[in-house]
C-alpha positions as semicolon CSV with decimal commas, in nm:
position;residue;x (nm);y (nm);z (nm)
1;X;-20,641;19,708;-0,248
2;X;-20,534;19,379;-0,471
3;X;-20,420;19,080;-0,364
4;X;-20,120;19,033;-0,585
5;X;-20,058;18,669;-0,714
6;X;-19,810;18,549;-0,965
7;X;-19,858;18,437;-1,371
8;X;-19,586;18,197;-1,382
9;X;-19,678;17,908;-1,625
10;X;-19,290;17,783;-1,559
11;X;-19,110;17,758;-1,222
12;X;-19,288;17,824;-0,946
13;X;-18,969;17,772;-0,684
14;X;-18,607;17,872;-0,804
15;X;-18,412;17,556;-0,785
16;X;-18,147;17,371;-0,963
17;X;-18,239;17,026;-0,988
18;X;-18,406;16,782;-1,175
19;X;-18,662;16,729;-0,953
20;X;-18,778;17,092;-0,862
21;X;-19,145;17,166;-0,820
22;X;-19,316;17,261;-1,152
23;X;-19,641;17,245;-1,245
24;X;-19,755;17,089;-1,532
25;X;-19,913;17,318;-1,799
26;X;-20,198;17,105;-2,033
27;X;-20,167;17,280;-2,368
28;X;-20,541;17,330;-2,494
29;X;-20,469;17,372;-2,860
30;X;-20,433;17,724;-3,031
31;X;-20,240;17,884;-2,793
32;X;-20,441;17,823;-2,485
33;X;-20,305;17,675;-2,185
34;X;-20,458;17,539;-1,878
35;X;-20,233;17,503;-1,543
36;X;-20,454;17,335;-1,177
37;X;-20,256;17,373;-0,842
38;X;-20,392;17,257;-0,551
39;X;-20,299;17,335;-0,157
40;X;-20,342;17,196;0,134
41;X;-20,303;17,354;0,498
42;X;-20,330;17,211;0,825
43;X;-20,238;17,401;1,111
44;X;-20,332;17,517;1,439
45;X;-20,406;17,912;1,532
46;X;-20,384;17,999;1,930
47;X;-20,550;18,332;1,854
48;X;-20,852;18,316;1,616
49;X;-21,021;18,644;1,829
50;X;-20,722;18,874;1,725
51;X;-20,777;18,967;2,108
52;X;-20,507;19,029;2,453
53;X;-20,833;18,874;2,647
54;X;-21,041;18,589;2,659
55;X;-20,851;18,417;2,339
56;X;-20,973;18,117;2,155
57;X;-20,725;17,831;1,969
58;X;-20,848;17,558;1,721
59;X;-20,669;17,320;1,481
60;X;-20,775;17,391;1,115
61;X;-20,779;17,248;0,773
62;X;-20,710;17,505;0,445
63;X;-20,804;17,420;0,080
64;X;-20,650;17,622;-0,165
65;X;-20,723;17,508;-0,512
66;X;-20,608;17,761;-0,783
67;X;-20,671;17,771;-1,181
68;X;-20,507;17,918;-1,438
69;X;-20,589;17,957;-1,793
70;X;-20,393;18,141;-2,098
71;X;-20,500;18,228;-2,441
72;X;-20,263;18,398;-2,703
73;X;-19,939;18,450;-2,713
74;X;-19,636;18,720;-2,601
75;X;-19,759;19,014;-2,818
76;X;-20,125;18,969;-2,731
77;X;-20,304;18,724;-2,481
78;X;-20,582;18,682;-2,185
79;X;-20,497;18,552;-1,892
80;X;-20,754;18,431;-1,656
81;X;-20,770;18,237;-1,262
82;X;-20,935;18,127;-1,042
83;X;-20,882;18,106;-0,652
84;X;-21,065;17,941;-0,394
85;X;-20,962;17,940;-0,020
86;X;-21,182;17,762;0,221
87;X;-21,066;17,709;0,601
88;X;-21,235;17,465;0,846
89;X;-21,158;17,539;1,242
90;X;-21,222;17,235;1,426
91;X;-21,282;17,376;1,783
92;X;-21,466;17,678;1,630
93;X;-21,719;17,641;1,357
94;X;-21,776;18,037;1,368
95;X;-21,469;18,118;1,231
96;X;-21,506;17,927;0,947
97;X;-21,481;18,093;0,571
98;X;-21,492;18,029;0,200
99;X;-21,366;18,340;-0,041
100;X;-21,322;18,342;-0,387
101;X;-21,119;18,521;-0,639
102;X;-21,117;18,563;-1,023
103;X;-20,854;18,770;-1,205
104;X;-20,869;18,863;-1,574
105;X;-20,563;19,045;-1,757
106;X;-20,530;19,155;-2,080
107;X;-20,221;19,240;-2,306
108;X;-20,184;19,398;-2,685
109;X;-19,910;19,532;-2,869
110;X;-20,023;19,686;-3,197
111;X;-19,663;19,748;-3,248
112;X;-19,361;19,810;-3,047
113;X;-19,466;20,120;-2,937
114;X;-19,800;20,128;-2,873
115;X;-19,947;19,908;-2,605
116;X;-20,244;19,826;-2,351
117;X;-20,336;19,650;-2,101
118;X;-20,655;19,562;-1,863
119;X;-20,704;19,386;-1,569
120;X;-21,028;19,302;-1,324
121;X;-21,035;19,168;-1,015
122;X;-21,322;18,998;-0,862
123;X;-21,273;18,908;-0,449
124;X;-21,536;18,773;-0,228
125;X;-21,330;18,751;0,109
126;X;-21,342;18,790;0,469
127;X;-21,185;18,998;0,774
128;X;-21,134;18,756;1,044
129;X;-21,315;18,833;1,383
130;X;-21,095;19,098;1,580
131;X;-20,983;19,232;1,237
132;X;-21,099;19,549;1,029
133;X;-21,420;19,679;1,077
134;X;-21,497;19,439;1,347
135;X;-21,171;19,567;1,544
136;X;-21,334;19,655;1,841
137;X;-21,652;19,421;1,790
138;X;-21,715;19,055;1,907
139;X;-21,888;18,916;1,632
140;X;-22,019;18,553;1,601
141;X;-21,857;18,537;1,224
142;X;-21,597;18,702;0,984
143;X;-21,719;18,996;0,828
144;X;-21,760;18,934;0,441
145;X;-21,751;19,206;0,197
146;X;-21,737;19,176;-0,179
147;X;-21,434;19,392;-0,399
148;X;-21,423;19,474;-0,767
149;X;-21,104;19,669;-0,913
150;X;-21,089;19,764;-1,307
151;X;-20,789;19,931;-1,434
152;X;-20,708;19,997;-1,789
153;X;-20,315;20,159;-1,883
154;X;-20,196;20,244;-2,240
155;X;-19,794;20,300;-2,290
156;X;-19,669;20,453;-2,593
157;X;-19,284;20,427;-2,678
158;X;-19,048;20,083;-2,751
159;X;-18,951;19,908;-2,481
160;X;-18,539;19,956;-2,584
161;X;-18,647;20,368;-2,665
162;X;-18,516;20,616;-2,469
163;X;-18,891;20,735;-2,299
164;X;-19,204;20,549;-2,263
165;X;-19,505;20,785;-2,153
166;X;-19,792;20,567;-2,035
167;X;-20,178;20,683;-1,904
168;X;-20,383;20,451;-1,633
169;X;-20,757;20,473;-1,514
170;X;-20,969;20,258;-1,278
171;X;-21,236;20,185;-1,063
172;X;-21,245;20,005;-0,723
173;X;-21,558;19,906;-0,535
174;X;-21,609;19,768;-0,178
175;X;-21,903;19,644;-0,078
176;X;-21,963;19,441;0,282
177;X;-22,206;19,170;0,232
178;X;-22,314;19,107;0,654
179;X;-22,335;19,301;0,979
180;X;-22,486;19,577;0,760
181;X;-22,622;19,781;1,062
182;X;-22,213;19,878;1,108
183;X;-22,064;19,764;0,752
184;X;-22,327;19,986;0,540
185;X;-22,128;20,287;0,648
186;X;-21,802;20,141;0,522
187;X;-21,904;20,102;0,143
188;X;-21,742;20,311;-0,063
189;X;-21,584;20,313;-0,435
190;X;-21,281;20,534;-0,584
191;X;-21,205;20,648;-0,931
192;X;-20,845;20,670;-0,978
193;X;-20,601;20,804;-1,312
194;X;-20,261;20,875;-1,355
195;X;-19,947;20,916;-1,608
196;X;-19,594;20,732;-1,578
197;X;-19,292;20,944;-1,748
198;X;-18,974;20,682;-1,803
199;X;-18,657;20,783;-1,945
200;X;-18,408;20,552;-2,012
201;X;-18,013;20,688;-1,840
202;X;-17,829;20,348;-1,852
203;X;-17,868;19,993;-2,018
204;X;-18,062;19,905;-1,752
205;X;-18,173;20,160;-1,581
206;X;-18,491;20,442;-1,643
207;X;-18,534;20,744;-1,439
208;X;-18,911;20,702;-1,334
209;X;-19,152;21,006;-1,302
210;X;-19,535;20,884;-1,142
211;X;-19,887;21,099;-1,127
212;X;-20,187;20,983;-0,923
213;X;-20,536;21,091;-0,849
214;X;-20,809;20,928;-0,662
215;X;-21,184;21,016;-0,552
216;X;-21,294;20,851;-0,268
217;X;-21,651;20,849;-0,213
218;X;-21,847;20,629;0,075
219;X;-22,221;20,555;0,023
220;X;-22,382;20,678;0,328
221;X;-22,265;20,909;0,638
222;X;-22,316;20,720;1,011
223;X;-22,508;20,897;1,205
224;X;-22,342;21,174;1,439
225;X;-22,078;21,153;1,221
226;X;-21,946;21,370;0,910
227;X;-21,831;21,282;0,563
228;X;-21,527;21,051;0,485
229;X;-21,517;21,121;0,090
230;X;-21,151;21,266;0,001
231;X;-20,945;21,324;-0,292
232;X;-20,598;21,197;-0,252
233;X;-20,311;21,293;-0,489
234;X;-19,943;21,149;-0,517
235;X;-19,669;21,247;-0,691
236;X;-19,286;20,981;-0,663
237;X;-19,026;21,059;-0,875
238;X;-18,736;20,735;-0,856
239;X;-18,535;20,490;-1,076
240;X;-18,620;20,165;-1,227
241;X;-18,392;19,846;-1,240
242;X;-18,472;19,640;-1,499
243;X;-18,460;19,256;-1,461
244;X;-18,086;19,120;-1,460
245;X;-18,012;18,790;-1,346
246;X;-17,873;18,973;-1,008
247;X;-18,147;19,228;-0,922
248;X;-18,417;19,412;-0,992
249;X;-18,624;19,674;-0,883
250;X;-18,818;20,047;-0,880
251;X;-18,786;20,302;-0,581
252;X;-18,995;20,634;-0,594
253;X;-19,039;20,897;-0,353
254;X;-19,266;21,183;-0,315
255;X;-19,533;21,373;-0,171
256;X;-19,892;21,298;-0,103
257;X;-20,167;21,492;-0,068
258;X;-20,543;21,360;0,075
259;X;-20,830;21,636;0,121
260;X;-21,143;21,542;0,290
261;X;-21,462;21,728;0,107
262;X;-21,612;21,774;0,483
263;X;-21,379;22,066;0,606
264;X;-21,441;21,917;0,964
265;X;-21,188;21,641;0,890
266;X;-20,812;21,742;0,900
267;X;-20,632;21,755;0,526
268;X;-20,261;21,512;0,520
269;X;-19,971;21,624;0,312
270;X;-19,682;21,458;0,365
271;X;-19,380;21,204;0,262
272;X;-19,459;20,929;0,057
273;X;-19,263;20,650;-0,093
274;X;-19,271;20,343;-0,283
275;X;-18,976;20,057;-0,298
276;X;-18,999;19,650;-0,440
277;X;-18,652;19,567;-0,507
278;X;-18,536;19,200;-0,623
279;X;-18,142;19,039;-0,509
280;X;-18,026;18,671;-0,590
281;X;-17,642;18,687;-0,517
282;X;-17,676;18,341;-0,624
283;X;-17,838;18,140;-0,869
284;X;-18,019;17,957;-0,520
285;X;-18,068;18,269;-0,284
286;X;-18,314;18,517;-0,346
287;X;-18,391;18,801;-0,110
288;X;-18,702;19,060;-0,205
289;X;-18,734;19,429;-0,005
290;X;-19,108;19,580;-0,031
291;X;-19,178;19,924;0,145
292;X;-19,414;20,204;0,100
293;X;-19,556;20,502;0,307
294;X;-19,941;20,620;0,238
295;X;-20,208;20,709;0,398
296;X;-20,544;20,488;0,445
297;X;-20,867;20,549;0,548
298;X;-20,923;20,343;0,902
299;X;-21,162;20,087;0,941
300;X;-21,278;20,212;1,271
301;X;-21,228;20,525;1,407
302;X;-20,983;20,870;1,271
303;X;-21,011;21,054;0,993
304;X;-20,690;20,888;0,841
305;X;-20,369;20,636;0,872
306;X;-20,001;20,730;0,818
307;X;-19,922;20,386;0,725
308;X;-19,545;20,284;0,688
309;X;-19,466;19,964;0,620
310;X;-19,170;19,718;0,565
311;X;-19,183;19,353;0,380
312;X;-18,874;19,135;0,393
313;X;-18,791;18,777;0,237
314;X;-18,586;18,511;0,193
315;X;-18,564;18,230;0,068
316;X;-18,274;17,992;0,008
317;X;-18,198;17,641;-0,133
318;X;-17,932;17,489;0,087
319;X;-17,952;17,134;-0,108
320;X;-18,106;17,050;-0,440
321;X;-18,470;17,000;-0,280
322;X;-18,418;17,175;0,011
323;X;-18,475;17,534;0,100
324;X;-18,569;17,779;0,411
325;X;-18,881;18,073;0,354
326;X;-18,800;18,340;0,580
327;X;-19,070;18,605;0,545
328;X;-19,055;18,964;0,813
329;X;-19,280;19,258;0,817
330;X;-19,332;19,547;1,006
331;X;-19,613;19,800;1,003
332;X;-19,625;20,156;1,208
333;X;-19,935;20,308;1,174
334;X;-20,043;20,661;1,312
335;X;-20,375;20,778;1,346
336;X;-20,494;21,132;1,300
337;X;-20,838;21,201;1,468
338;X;-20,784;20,909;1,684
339;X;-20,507;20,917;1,987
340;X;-20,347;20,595;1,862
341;X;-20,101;20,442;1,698
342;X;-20,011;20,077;1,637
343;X;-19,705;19,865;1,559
344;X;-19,747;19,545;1,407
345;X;-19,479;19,299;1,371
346;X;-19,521;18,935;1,157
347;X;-19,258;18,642;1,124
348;X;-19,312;18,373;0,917
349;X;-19,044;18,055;0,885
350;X;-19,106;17,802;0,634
351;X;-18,860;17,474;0,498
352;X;-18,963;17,357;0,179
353;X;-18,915;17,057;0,040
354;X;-18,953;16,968;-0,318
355;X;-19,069;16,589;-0,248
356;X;-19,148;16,545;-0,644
357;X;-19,166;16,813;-0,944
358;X;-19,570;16,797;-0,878
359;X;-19,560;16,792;-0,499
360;X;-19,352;17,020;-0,245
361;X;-19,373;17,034;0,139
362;X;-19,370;17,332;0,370
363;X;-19,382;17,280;0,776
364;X;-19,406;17,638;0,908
365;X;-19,423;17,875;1,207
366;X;-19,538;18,248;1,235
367;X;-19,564;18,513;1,483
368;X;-19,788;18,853;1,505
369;X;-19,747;19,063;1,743
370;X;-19,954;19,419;1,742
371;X;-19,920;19,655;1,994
372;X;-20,043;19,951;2,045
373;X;-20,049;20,339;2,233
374;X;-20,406;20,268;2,339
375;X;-20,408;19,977;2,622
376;X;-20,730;19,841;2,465
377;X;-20,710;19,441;2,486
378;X;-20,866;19,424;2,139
379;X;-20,538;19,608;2,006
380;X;-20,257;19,439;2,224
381;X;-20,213;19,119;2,138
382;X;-20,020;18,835;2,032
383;X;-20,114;18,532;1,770
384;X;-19,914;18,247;1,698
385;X;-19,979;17,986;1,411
386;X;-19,805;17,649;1,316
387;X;-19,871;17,381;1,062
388;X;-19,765;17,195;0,712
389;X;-19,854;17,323;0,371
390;X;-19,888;17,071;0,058
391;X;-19,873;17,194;-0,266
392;X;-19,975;16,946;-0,558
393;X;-20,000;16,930;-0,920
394;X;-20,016;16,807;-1,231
């Protein structure tokens, strides 16, 4: 559901020289802190329809201005951002988009073993045409839809103690904001809650122990159709690597458990897993593993999605300034309810280029490919995307 995106107030690329990109942090008085980056894409996308037929390509400029503000210190503080990302397709004004995204987080340590922390996310975004609800749709624009997430978690035990037992709760709502003849039967919101057992077996390492519940419930029922409101349980047991300056990293496995309230709907239990693990063999290499298996609701047809997937990246500094992004992922994803399923496959290849510590350059290339059981045009396709990125700041 969340876009993840990174608090670093420090070093935003791992280098070793003087001149490695870091933003500038403006120090506001009283513990606040106030950090502006600002991107800048031009590229060119061969694909914008997300379509094997009757394919559209346009040049296109990306502004990505982000701002980040900090109030407090370790112990307790507010964090707060704000993203904008606005694209401009030259040979096709349709495609054209402007989202939005605020984040607020919240940390407090009444004492070293007592904790909380909250966190809201506001997104007003976009699926691209050929994409999500609008998979099997020509429409004249991206369909826009509107997200908020709230989570609360308290965590009671020291960080150096042998256990730490923490409690979570939130709420996520989806709302799409056009095309609301299709999109008003896609609204929904969940309630979610859970517990986290750790207990420490080595210096580093804590035997991990994770409880979820969520409610599912969609606004309205399409016609001719039946209910999509479920209640999906997970339980992963796994092992946590705390942060050495090698690795890092949690895996958990498990089962998971979604019931649909409309008995006409068929149940999933099965396998479920969830990996993010963190290796610099050197001080100028870093390599990062992400996996997890779940299942989604679809944004089309099926009752459900046994999605797998598979994240992979690297990135390396071969000189002081100088450094490759390599960035794989693969995603199976099996449809019950629907005979279907689809393999999608994404390469990205970046080289960065720390020009100044405010300014770094990034010419790039990426590949999607999705394929799929069903010889539908709208699910066999290929996209391919070059262009420069330049990030500046203070």
């Amino acid at each position: 559901m969340k876009r993840h995106w990174g608090w670093v107030l420090g070093v935003l690329a791992v280098t070793a020289g003087a001149e490695e990109f870091e933003p500038a942090r403006v120090r506001l008085g009283d513990g606040a802190q106030f950090q502006p980056v600002m991107a800048l894409e031009y590229g060119y996308d061969d694909n914008l329809l997300h379509t094997g037929a009757d394919t559209l390509d346009s040049q296109y400029l990306r502004l990505i201005p982000e701002l980040q503000f900090v109030w407090g210190r370790r112990i307790s503080h507010i964090k707060a951002g704000y993203t904008l990302d606005a694209a401009s397709y030259f040979d096709s004004s349709d495609d054209n988009y402007v989202d939005h995204q605020v984040d607020l987080i919240g940390h407090h340590e009444f004492t070293a073993r007592h904790r909380i922390d909250a966190t809201y996310e506001f997104l007003k975004g976009h699926q691209a045409r050929g994409t999500g609800i609008a998979e099997f749709e020509q429409t004249d624009k991206p369909v826009e839809f509107t997200d908020h997430d709230v989570d609360a978690a308290y965590e009671f035990g020291a960080q150096s103690a042998r256990m730490q037992l923490g409690v979570n709760l939130g709420y996520y709502q989806r709302t799409y904001d056009n095309f609301r003849e299709r999109s008003q039967y896609r609204d929904y919101d969940s309630f979610h809650y859970g517990a986290t057992f750790k207990w420490r077996v080595g210096t580093r390492t804590k035997l991990l122990l994770d409880l979820s519940d969520s409610d599912i419930n969609y606004d309205r029922v399409e016609p001719g159709q039946i209910s999509r409101d479920s209640n999906v349980t997970r339980g992963l047991v796994g092992v946590i690597w705390e942060a050495t300056a090698k690795s890092e990293g949690r895996a958990a496995f498990g089962i998971e458990d979604k019931r649909f309230v409309d008995k006409g709907r068929e149940d999933f239990t099965g396998f479920a897993w969830d990996v993010a693990f963190t290796w610099r063999p050197t001080t100028y290499s870093t390599l990062e593993l992400v996996s997890a298996r779940e299942s989604k609701d679809p944004f089309t047809s099926g009752d459900y999605v046994e999605e797998s997937s598979y994240e992979l990246n690297w990135e390396h500094y071969w000189l002081e300034r100088w450094a490759t992004d390599i960035q794989l992922s693969y995603v199976d994803k099996d449809y019950t309810g629907d005979d279907r399923e689809d393999e999608i496959t994404k390469i990205r290849l970046g080289v960065i280029y720390e020009f100044r510590r405010w300014m770094k350059l990034e010419p790039f290339y990426s590949y999607w490919d999705n394929s799929s059981t069903r010889e539908d045009p709208e699910l066999n396709y290929d996209k391919n995307q070059f262009g420069i990125l330049i990030t500046l700041a203070l």
